[in-house]
C-alpha positions in Angstrom: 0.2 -23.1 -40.4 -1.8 -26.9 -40.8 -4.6 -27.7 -42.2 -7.3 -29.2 -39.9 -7.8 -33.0 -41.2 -11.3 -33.1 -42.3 -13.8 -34.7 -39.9 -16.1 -37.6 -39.8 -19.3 -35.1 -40.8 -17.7 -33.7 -43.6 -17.0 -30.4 -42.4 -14.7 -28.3 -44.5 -11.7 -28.1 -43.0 -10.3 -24.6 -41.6 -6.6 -23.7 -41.7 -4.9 -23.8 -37.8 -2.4 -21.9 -36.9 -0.9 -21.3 -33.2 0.2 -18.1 -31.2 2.2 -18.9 -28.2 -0.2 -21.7 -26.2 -3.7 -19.8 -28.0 -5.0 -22.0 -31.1 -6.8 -20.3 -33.7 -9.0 -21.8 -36.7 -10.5 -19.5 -39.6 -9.2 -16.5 -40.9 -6.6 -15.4 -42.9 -3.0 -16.0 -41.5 -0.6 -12.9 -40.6 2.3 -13.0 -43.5 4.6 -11.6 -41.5 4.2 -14.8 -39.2 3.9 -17.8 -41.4 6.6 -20.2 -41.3 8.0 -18.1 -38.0 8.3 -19.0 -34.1 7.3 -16.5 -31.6 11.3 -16.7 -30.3 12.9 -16.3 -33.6 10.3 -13.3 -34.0 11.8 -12.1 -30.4 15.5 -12.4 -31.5 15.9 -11.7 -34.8 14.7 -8.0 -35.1 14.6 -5.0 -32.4 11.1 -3.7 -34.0 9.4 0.0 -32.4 9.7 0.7 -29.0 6.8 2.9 -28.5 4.7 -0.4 -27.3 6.5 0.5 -23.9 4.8 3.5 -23.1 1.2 1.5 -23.6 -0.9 0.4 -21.1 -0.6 -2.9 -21.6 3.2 -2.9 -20.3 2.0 -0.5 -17.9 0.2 -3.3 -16.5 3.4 -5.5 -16.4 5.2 -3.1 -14.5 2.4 -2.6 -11.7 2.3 -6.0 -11.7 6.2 -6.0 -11.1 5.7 -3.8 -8.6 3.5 -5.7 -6.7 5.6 -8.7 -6.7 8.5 -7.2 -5.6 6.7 -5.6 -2.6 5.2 -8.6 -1.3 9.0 -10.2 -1.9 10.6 -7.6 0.6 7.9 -7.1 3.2 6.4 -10.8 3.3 8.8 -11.7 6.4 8.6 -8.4 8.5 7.9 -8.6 11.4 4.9 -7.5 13.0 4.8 -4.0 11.9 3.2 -0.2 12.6 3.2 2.6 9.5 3.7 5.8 10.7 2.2 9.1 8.5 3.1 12.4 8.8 4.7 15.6 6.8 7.8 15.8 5.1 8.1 19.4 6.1 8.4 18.9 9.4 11.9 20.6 10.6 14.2 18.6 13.1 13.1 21.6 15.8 9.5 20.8 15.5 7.9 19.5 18.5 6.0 16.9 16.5 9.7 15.7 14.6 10.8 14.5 18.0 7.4 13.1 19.1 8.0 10.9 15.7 11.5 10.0 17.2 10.0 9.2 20.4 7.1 7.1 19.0 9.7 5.4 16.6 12.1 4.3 18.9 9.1 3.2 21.4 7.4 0.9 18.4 10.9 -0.6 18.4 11.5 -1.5 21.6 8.5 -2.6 22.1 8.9 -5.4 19.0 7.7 -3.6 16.1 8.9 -2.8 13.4 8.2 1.2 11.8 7.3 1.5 8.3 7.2 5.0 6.8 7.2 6.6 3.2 10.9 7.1 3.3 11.0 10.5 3.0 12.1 13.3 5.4 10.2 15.5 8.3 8.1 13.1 10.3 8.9 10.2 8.3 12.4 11.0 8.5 12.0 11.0 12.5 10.1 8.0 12.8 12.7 5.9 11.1 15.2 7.4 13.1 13.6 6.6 16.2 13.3 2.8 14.9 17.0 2.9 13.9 18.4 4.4 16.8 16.7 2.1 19.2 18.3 -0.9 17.2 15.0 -2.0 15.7 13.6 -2.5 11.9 12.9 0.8 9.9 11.7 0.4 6.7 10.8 3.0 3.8 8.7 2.7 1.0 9.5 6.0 -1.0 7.4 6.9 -4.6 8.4 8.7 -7.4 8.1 12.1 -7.6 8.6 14.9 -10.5 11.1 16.1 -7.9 13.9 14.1 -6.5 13.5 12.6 -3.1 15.7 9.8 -1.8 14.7 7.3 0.9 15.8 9.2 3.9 19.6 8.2 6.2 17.8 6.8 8.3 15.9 3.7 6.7 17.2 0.0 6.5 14.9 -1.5 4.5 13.6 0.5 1.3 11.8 0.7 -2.2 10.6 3.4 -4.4 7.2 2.8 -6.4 6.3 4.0 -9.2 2.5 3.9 -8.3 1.2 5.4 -5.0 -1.6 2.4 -5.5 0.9 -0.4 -5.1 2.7 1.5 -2.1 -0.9 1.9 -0.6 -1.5 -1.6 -0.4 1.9 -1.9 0.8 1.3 0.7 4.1 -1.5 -1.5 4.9 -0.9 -5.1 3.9 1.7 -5.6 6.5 0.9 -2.9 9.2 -1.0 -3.7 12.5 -1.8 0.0 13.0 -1.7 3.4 11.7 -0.3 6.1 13.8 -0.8 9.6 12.1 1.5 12.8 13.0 0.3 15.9 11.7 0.9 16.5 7.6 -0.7 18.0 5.1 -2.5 16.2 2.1 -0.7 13.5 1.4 -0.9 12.5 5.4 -4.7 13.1 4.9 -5.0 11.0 2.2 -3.4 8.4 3.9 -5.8 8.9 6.9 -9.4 8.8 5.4 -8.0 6.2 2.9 -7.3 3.5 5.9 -10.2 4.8 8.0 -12.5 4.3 4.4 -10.7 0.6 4.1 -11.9 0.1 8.1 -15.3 1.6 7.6 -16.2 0.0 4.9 -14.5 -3.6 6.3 -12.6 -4.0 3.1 -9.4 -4.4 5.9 -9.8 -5.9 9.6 -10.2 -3.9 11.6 -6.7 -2.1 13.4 -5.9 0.9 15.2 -5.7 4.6 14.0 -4.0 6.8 15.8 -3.5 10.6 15.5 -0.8 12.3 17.5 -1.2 15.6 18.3 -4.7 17.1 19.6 -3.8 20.5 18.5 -3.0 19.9 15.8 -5.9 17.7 14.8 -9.3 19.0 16.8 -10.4 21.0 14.1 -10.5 18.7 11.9 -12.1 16.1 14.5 -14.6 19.3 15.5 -15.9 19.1 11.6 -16.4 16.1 11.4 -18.4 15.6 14.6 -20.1 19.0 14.1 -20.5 18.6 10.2 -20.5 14.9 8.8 -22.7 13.1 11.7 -25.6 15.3 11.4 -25.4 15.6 8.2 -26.1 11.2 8.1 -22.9 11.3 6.0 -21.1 9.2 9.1 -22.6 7.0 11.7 -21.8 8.4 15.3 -20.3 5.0 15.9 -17.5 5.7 13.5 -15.9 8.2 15.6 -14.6 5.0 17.4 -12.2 4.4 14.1 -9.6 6.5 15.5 -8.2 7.9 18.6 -6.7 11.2 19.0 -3.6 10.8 21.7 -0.6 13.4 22.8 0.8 10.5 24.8 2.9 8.1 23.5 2.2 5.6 25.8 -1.5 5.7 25.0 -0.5 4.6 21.6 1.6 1.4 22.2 -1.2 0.7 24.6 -3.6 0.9 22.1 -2.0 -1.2 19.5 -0.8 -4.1 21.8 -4.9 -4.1 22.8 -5.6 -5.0 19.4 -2.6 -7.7 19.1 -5.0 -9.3 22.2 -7.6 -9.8 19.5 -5.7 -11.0 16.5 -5.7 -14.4 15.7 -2.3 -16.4 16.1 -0.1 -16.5 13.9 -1.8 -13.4 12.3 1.5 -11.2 11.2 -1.1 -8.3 9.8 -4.5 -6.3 9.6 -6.2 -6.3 12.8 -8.6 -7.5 15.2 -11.2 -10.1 13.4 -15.0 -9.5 13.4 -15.4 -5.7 13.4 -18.2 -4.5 15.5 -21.2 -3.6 13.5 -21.1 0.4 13.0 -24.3 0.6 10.7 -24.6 0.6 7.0 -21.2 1.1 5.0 -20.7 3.6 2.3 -20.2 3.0 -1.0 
Protein backbone atom coordinates (compact mmCIF):
# COMPACT_ATOMS: atom_id res chain seq x y z
CA UNK A 1 0.00 0.00 0.00
CA UNK A 2 1.28 4.00 -0.92
CA UNK A 3 0.26 6.92 0.14
CA UNK A 4 -1.03 9.28 -2.65
CA UNK A 5 1.56 12.36 -2.71
CA UNK A 6 -0.55 15.20 -1.75
CA UNK A 7 -1.66 17.49 -4.59
CA UNK A 8 -1.26 21.07 -5.67
CA UNK A 9 -5.01 22.00 -4.05
CA UNK A 10 -4.22 20.64 -0.84
CA UNK A 11 -6.28 17.70 -0.95
CA UNK A 12 -5.72 15.22 1.80
CA UNK A 13 -4.18 12.51 0.56
CA UNK A 14 -5.92 8.94 0.39
CA UNK A 15 -4.01 5.69 0.85
CA UNK A 16 -3.66 3.57 -2.77
CA UNK A 17 -3.41 0.34 -2.96
CA UNK A 18 -3.63 -2.03 -6.23
CA UNK A 19 -5.56 -5.41 -7.04
CA UNK A 20 -4.21 -7.06 -10.10
CA UNK A 21 -4.38 -4.03 -12.94
CA UNK A 22 -7.72 -2.30 -10.70
CA UNK A 23 -6.39 0.81 -8.53
CA UNK A 24 -8.27 1.71 -5.59
CA UNK A 25 -7.98 5.00 -3.29
CA UNK A 26 -10.01 5.32 0.16
CA UNK A 27 -10.94 2.71 2.39
CA UNK A 28 -9.53 0.63 4.68
CA UNK A 29 -6.95 -1.94 3.30
CA UNK A 30 -7.64 -5.90 3.46
CA UNK A 31 -4.92 -7.23 6.30
CA UNK A 32 -4.73 -10.31 4.87
CA UNK A 33 -3.34 -8.55 1.70
CA UNK A 34 -0.96 -5.87 2.77
CA UNK A 35 2.50 -6.27 2.01
CA UNK A 36 1.33 -9.45 -0.44
CA UNK A 37 1.23 -10.02 -4.36
CA UNK A 38 -1.70 -11.51 -6.00
CA UNK A 39 0.89 -14.61 -7.17
CA UNK A 40 2.49 -15.25 -3.85
CA UNK A 41 -1.36 -15.17 -2.58
CA UNK A 42 -1.94 -17.94 -5.56
CA UNK A 43 1.03 -20.10 -4.51
CA UNK A 44 1.56 -20.13 -1.18
CA UNK A 45 -1.81 -21.49 0.32
CA UNK A 46 -4.56 -24.02 -1.31
CA UNK A 47 -7.44 -21.89 0.57
CA UNK A 48 -11.54 -23.40 0.16
CA UNK A 49 -12.59 -24.95 -2.76
CA UNK A 50 -16.18 -24.27 -2.60
CA UNK A 51 -15.58 -20.99 -4.85
CA UNK A 52 -15.72 -23.69 -7.76
CA UNK A 53 -19.13 -24.60 -7.63
CA UNK A 54 -20.13 -20.52 -7.84
CA UNK A 55 -21.38 -18.94 -10.63
CA UNK A 56 -18.75 -16.87 -11.23
CA UNK A 57 -16.41 -19.95 -12.31
CA UNK A 58 -19.46 -21.16 -13.91
CA UNK A 59 -19.03 -18.42 -16.13
CA UNK A 60 -15.38 -19.44 -16.89
CA UNK A 61 -16.21 -22.70 -17.85
CA UNK A 62 -19.04 -21.63 -20.40
CA UNK A 63 -16.76 -19.39 -21.56
CA UNK A 64 -14.21 -22.39 -21.95
CA UNK A 65 -16.68 -24.07 -23.63
CA UNK A 66 -17.28 -21.60 -26.09
CA UNK A 67 -13.77 -21.23 -27.07
CA UNK A 68 -13.06 -24.65 -27.51
CA UNK A 69 -16.12 -25.07 -29.89
CA UNK A 70 -15.31 -22.34 -32.09
CA UNK A 71 -11.47 -23.92 -31.91
CA UNK A 72 -12.72 -27.37 -33.40
CA UNK A 73 -15.49 -26.36 -35.83
CA UNK A 74 -13.96 -22.93 -37.16
CA UNK A 75 -12.36 -24.84 -40.28
CA UNK A 76 -15.25 -27.31 -41.18
CA UNK A 77 -16.19 -27.37 -44.05
CA UNK A 78 -19.39 -26.28 -45.26
CA UNK A 79 -21.65 -28.17 -43.09
CA UNK A 80 -25.57 -29.60 -42.60
CA UNK A 81 -26.83 -30.69 -38.75
CA UNK A 82 -28.94 -33.37 -38.85
CA UNK A 83 -31.80 -33.87 -35.70
CA UNK A 84 -33.60 -36.71 -34.89
CA UNK A 85 -34.24 -39.41 -31.90
CA UNK A 86 -31.90 -41.42 -30.17
CA UNK A 87 -34.40 -44.18 -29.94
CA UNK A 88 -34.48 -44.88 -33.17
CA UNK A 89 -33.56 -48.80 -33.68
CA UNK A 90 -31.17 -49.83 -36.69
CA UNK A 91 -34.63 -51.61 -38.20
CA UNK A 92 -36.50 -48.40 -38.30
CA UNK A 93 -37.29 -47.08 -41.67
CA UNK A 94 -36.34 -43.57 -40.59
CA UNK A 95 -32.61 -45.06 -39.08
CA UNK A 96 -31.71 -45.91 -42.66
CA UNK A 97 -33.35 -42.74 -44.29
CA UNK A 98 -30.65 -40.96 -41.81
CA UNK A 99 -27.96 -43.29 -43.38
CA UNK A 100 -29.13 -42.46 -46.74
CA UNK A 101 -29.33 -38.70 -46.15
CA UNK A 102 -25.88 -38.91 -44.34
CA UNK A 103 -23.94 -40.46 -46.84
CA UNK A 104 -25.84 -38.21 -49.65
CA UNK A 105 -24.68 -34.79 -47.57
CA UNK A 106 -21.29 -36.34 -48.02
CA UNK A 107 -21.01 -37.00 -51.31
CA UNK A 108 -22.33 -34.24 -52.16
CA UNK A 109 -19.40 -31.98 -50.22
CA UNK A 110 -20.89 -31.52 -46.91
CA UNK A 111 -20.01 -32.25 -44.00
CA UNK A 112 -22.91 -33.93 -41.20
CA UNK A 113 -23.04 -32.65 -37.84
CA UNK A 114 -25.15 -34.48 -35.31
CA UNK A 115 -25.44 -34.63 -31.38
CA UNK A 116 -23.34 -37.63 -31.19
CA UNK A 117 -25.51 -39.85 -29.79
CA UNK A 118 -27.28 -43.04 -31.10
CA UNK A 119 -30.68 -43.75 -33.23
CA UNK A 120 -30.90 -41.15 -36.00
CA UNK A 121 -27.92 -39.40 -35.01
CA UNK A 122 -26.15 -42.53 -34.81
CA UNK A 123 -27.33 -43.19 -38.61
CA UNK A 124 -26.57 -39.95 -39.91
CA UNK A 125 -22.98 -40.10 -38.93
CA UNK A 126 -22.74 -43.35 -40.28
CA UNK A 127 -23.93 -42.40 -43.45
CA UNK A 128 -21.25 -39.51 -43.54
CA UNK A 129 -18.57 -41.94 -42.42
CA UNK A 130 -19.29 -44.61 -44.70
CA UNK A 131 -19.41 -42.49 -47.67
CA UNK A 132 -15.77 -41.27 -46.71
CA UNK A 133 -16.92 -37.82 -45.72
CA UNK A 134 -16.73 -35.55 -42.39
CA UNK A 135 -18.96 -36.67 -39.47
CA UNK A 136 -18.84 -34.78 -36.55
CA UNK A 137 -20.62 -35.13 -32.97
CA UNK A 138 -21.24 -32.72 -30.55
CA UNK A 139 -22.51 -34.90 -27.52
CA UNK A 140 -23.84 -33.13 -23.90
CA UNK A 141 -23.80 -34.28 -20.68
CA UNK A 142 -26.32 -36.22 -19.32
CA UNK A 143 -27.26 -37.72 -15.72
CA UNK A 144 -26.95 -40.85 -17.72
CA UNK A 145 -23.96 -41.99 -19.64
CA UNK A 146 -23.96 -41.51 -23.26
CA UNK A 147 -20.78 -41.67 -25.34
CA UNK A 148 -20.32 -39.98 -28.72
CA UNK A 149 -21.53 -42.75 -30.92
CA UNK A 150 -18.80 -45.43 -33.36
CA UNK A 151 -19.48 -43.66 -35.86
CA UNK A 152 -18.27 -39.97 -35.37
CA UNK A 153 -14.75 -38.50 -36.40
CA UNK A 154 -14.88 -35.33 -34.99
CA UNK A 155 -16.41 -34.95 -31.39
CA UNK A 156 -16.96 -32.89 -28.05
CA UNK A 157 -19.27 -33.24 -25.12
CA UNK A 158 -20.74 -29.86 -23.57
CA UNK A 159 -21.58 -29.32 -20.55
CA UNK A 160 -24.31 -26.72 -21.49
CA UNK A 161 -26.97 -27.52 -24.19
CA UNK A 162 -26.63 -23.44 -24.76
CA UNK A 163 -23.16 -23.56 -25.98
CA UNK A 164 -23.88 -26.79 -28.08
CA UNK A 165 -26.93 -24.85 -29.55
CA UNK A 166 -24.94 -22.23 -30.85
CA UNK A 167 -22.65 -24.73 -31.96
CA UNK A 168 -25.60 -26.70 -34.28
CA UNK A 169 -26.19 -23.51 -35.85
CA UNK A 170 -23.01 -21.41 -36.09
CA UNK A 171 -21.52 -23.59 -38.55
CA UNK A 172 -24.50 -25.37 -40.33
CA UNK A 173 -25.96 -24.33 -43.73
CA UNK A 174 -29.23 -26.23 -43.01
CA UNK A 175 -31.20 -28.19 -40.68
CA UNK A 176 -32.58 -31.34 -41.71
CA UNK A 177 -35.00 -32.81 -39.00
CA UNK A 178 -35.89 -36.83 -38.77
CA UNK A 179 -38.54 -37.62 -36.51
CA UNK A 180 -37.66 -37.48 -32.51
CA UNK A 181 -39.24 -36.69 -29.68
CA UNK A 182 -38.52 -33.47 -27.50
CA UNK A 183 -35.23 -32.85 -27.63
CA UNK A 184 -35.65 -33.02 -31.74
CA UNK A 185 -38.57 -30.54 -31.16
CA UNK A 186 -36.63 -28.31 -29.29
CA UNK A 187 -34.15 -28.25 -31.70
CA UNK A 188 -36.76 -27.55 -34.44
CA UNK A 189 -38.84 -24.52 -33.13
CA UNK A 190 -35.60 -23.23 -31.63
CA UNK A 191 -33.85 -22.80 -35.33
CA UNK A 192 -37.16 -21.96 -36.90
CA UNK A 193 -37.68 -19.12 -33.78
CA UNK A 194 -33.74 -17.97 -34.69
CA UNK A 195 -35.13 -17.71 -38.57
CA UNK A 196 -38.40 -16.08 -37.78
CA UNK A 197 -37.25 -13.79 -35.71
CA UNK A 198 -33.94 -12.99 -38.14
CA UNK A 199 -31.64 -13.40 -35.26
CA UNK A 200 -29.80 -16.12 -37.92
CA UNK A 201 -29.85 -15.73 -41.94
CA UNK A 202 -31.88 -17.25 -43.14
CA UNK A 203 -31.18 -21.35 -44.25
CA UNK A 204 -33.14 -24.28 -44.91
CA UNK A 205 -35.32 -26.53 -42.58
CA UNK A 206 -36.01 -29.61 -43.50
CA UNK A 207 -38.27 -32.36 -41.94
CA UNK A 208 -38.08 -35.87 -43.28
CA UNK A 209 -40.83 -37.88 -42.96
CA UNK A 210 -44.51 -36.66 -43.74
CA UNK A 211 -46.05 -39.25 -41.63
CA UNK A 212 -44.50 -38.80 -39.23
CA UNK A 213 -44.71 -35.03 -39.03
CA UNK A 214 -48.40 -33.85 -40.65
CA UNK A 215 -49.91 -33.71 -37.44
CA UNK A 216 -47.91 -31.56 -36.08
CA UNK A 217 -47.75 -29.37 -39.49
CA UNK A 218 -51.88 -29.85 -39.44
CA UNK A 219 -51.77 -27.83 -35.84
CA UNK A 220 -50.03 -25.49 -36.63
CA UNK A 221 -51.76 -24.56 -39.87
CA UNK A 222 -55.19 -25.29 -38.37
CA UNK A 223 -54.36 -23.82 -34.83
CA UNK A 224 -51.40 -21.14 -34.74
CA UNK A 225 -52.35 -19.13 -38.09
CA UNK A 226 -55.77 -18.35 -37.17
CA UNK A 227 -55.16 -17.90 -33.98
CA UNK A 228 -52.53 -14.51 -35.37
CA UNK A 229 -49.97 -16.46 -33.29
CA UNK A 230 -47.92 -17.06 -36.83
CA UNK A 231 -48.05 -15.21 -40.10
CA UNK A 232 -49.25 -17.55 -42.95
CA UNK A 233 -45.93 -16.62 -44.62
CA UNK A 234 -44.08 -18.53 -41.99
CA UNK A 235 -45.14 -21.83 -43.19
CA UNK A 236 -42.43 -21.19 -45.88
CA UNK A 237 -39.63 -21.70 -42.89
CA UNK A 238 -39.62 -25.32 -43.45
CA UNK A 239 -40.28 -27.93 -45.87
CA UNK A 240 -41.69 -31.26 -45.17
CA UNK A 241 -39.90 -33.93 -47.80
CA UNK A 242 -39.87 -38.02 -47.91
CA UNK A 243 -37.33 -37.62 -50.68
CA UNK A 244 -33.94 -37.32 -50.20
CA UNK A 245 -33.19 -35.74 -53.18
CA UNK A 246 -35.59 -32.92 -52.51
CA UNK A 247 -33.40 -32.14 -49.63
CA UNK A 248 -29.88 -31.74 -51.22
CA UNK A 249 -31.84 -29.86 -53.78
CA UNK A 250 -33.01 -27.66 -51.34
CA UNK A 251 -29.92 -26.88 -49.51
CA UNK A 252 -27.66 -26.40 -52.67
CA UNK A 253 -30.65 -23.68 -53.65
CA UNK A 254 -29.76 -21.76 -50.75
CA UNK A 255 -25.76 -22.11 -51.31
CA UNK A 256 -26.96 -20.17 -54.79
CA UNK A 257 -27.78 -17.27 -52.46
CA UNK A 258 -25.00 -17.13 -49.97
CA UNK A 259 -22.49 -14.79 -50.32
CA UNK A 260 -18.82 -16.06 -51.33
CA UNK A 261 -16.74 -17.07 -49.15
CA UNK A 262 -19.70 -17.43 -46.71
CA UNK A 263 -18.80 -20.98 -44.86
CA UNK A 264 -22.25 -20.63 -42.63
CA UNK A 265 -25.89 -19.35 -41.88
CA UNK A 266 -27.78 -18.90 -45.00
CA UNK A 267 -29.09 -16.97 -47.68
CA UNK A 268 -28.74 -12.94 -46.88
CA UNK A 269 -31.73 -10.62 -46.79
CA UNK A 270 -34.65 -12.78 -45.64
CA UNK A 271 -37.88 -11.93 -47.30
CA UNK A 272 -40.14 -9.90 -45.18
CA UNK A 273 -42.68 -12.36 -43.37
CA UNK A 274 -44.53 -9.70 -41.24
CA UNK A 275 -43.90 -8.51 -37.79
CA UNK A 276 -41.52 -10.84 -35.60
CA UNK A 277 -42.33 -12.15 -32.17
CA UNK A 278 -40.79 -11.40 -29.25
Amino acid sequence: MTTTPEPAGGRRPRPTRHRGPVMLRGGEPDPQTVGTTTDQRLLDRRGPADWVHTDPWRVLRIQSEFVEGFGLLAELPKAVSVFGSARTKPDDPYYAAGVEIGAALARAGYAVITGGGPGAMEAANRGACEAEGLSVGLGIELPFEQELNEWVDVGIAFRYFFVRKTMFVKYAQAFVILPGGFGTLDELFESLTLVQTRKVTRFPVILYGSAYWSGLIDWIRATMVPAGTINQADLDLFTVTDDVEEVLALIKAADVGRDPGDGGGGMRAPRDSGPVDD
